[in-house]
C-alpha positions as CSV (number, residue, x, y, z in Angstrom):
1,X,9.9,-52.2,-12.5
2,X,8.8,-53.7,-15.7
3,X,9.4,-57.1,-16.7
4,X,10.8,-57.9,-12.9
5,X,8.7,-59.5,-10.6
6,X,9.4,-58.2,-7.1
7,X,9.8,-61.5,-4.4
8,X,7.5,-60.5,-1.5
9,X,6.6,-62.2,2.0
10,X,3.0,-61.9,3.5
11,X,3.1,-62.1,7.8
12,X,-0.8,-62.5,9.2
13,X,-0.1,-61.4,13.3
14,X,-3.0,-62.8,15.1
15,X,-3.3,-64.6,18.4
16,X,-7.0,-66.0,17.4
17,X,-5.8,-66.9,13.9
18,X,-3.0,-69.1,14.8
19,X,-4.8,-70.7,17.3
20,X,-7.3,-71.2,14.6
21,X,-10.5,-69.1,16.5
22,X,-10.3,-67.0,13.1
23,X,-9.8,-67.5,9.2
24,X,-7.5,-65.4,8.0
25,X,-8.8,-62.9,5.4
26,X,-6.4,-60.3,5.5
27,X,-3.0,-62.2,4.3
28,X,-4.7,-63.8,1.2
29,X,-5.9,-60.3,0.4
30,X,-2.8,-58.6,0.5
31,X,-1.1,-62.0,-1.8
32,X,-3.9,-61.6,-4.4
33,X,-3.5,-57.9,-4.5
34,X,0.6,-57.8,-4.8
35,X,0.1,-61.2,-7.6
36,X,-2.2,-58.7,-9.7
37,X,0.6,-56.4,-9.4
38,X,3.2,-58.7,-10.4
39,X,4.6,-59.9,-7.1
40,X,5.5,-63.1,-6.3
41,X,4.3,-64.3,-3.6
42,X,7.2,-66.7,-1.5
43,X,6.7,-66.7,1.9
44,X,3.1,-66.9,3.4
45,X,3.3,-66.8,7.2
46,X,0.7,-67.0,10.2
47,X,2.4,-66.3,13.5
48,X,0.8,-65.1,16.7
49,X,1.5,-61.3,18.5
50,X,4.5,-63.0,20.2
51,X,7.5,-59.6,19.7
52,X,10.5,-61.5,19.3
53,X,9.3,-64.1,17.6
54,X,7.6,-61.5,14.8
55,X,11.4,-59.6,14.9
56,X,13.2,-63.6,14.4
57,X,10.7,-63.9,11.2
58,X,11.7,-60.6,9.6
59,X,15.1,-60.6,10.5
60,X,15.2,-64.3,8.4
61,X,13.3,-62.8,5.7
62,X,15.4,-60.3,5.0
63,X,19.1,-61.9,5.6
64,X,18.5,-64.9,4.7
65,X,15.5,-65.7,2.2
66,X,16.3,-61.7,0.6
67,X,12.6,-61.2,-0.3
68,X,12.6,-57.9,-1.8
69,X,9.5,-56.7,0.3
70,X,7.4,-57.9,3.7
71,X,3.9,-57.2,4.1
72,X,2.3,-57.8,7.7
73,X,-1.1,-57.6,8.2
74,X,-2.3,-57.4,12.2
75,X,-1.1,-56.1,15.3
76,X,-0.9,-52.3,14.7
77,X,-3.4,-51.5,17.3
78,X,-4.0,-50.0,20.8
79,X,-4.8,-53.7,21.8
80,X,-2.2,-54.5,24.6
81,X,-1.1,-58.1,22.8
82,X,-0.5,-55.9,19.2
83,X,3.5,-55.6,18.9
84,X,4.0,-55.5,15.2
85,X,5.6,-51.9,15.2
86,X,7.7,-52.3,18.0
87,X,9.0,-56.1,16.4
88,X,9.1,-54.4,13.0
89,X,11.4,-51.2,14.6
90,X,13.6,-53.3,16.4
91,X,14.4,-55.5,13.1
92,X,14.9,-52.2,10.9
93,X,18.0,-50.3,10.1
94,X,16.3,-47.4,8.5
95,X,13.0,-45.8,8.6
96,X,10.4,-45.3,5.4
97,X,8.1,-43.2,7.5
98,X,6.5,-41.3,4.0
99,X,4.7,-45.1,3.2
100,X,3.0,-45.5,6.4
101,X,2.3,-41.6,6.6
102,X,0.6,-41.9,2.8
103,X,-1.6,-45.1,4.4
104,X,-2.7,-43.6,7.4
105,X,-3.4,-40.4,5.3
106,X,-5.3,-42.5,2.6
107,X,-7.3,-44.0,5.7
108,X,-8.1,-40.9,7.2
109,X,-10.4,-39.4,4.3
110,X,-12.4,-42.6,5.1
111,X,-12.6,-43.0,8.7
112,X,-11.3,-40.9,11.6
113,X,-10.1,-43.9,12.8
114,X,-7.3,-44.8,10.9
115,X,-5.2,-42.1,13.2
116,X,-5.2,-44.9,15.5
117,X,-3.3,-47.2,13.0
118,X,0.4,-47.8,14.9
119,X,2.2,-49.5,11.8
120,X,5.0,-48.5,10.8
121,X,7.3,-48.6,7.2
122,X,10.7,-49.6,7.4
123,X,14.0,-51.1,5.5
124,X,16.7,-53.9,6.3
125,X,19.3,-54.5,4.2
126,X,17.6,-54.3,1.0
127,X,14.3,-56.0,2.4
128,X,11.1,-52.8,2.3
129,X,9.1,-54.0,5.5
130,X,5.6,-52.2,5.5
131,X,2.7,-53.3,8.3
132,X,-0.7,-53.2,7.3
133,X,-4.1,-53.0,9.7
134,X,-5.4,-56.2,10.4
135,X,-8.8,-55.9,8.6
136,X,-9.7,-56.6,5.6
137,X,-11.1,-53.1,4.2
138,X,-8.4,-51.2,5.5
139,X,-5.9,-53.6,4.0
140,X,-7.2,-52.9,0.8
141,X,-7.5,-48.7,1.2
142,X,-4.0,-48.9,2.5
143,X,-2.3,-51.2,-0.3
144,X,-4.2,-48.9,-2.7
145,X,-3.2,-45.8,-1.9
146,X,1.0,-47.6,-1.5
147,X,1.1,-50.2,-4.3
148,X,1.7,-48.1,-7.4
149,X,4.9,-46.3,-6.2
150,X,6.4,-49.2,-4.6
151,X,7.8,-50.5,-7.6
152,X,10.0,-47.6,-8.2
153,X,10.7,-47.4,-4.3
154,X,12.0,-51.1,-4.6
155,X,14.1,-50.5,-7.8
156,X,15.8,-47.7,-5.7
157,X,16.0,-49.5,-2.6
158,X,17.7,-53.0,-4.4
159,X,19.8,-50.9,-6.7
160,X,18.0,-52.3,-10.0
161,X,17.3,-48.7,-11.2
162,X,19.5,-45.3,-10.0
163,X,16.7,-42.3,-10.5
164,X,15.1,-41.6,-7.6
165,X,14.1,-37.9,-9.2
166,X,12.0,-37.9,-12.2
């Protein structure tokens, strides 16, 4: 929406990275991507793929510090430790399934992998909540093919702007 600058949270979810095995590439990515965009940036967050812990985070996010959208990066894999969707579904009160579909979609004309992406697009309150892939590259195909309609998603979504038909 032009002239507001959307206040967005970035969650990294990595066992190796908050125990410091691994830099972090992904969340600093997604900040510099979203800032270019004209997001501000409040909330960076490293947390490791603990479920409830991921669900506390996102649940304060939204009631408390009402950032307008979360981005997580990590944990949307078959890996037994990756949780993000299942944290992420049990803080949402309604689905956004078309943002992850247009992701994995996006991902898919570059690798037949990307079917194996679990994340999942939801909203709280008035909070968007979309999880990323962990990796680098595939952050930046799936940001790509999301970040130019979420402005008007998030002007619908906070009630800034009425249209949703054009």
């Amino acid at each position: 929406m032009e002239g507001y600058r959307w206040k967005a949270a970035v969650i990294t979810l990595s066992d190796k990275g908050y125990a410091g095995k691994r830099e972090d590439r992904s969340g600093p990515l997604i900040c510099e991507m979203i800032k270019e965009a004209g997001y501000d940036v409040e909330e960076m967050i490293l947390l490791p793929d603990e479920k409830e812990e991921i669900k506390k985070c996102l649940c304060t996010l939204c009631d408390r510090r009402k950032v307008d959208i979360i981005l997580t990066t990590g944990g949307t894999g078959f890996a037994p430790r990756d949780c993000t969707p299942e944290a992420t579904m049990e803080a949402a009160e309604r689905n956004a399934p078309g943002i992850a579909e247009a992701m994995r979609l996006a991902s898919l004309k570059v690798t037949p992998r990307a079917m194996l992406s679990r994340g999942v697009s939801v909203i709280r309150g008035k909070t968007l909540i979309i999880n990323l892939p962990g990796s680098p590259k595939a952050v930046r195909e799936n940001l790509e093919a999301v970040l130019p309609v979420l402005d008007h998603g998030l002007a619908i979504l906070t009630g800034r702007d009425g249209e949703c038909a054009r």
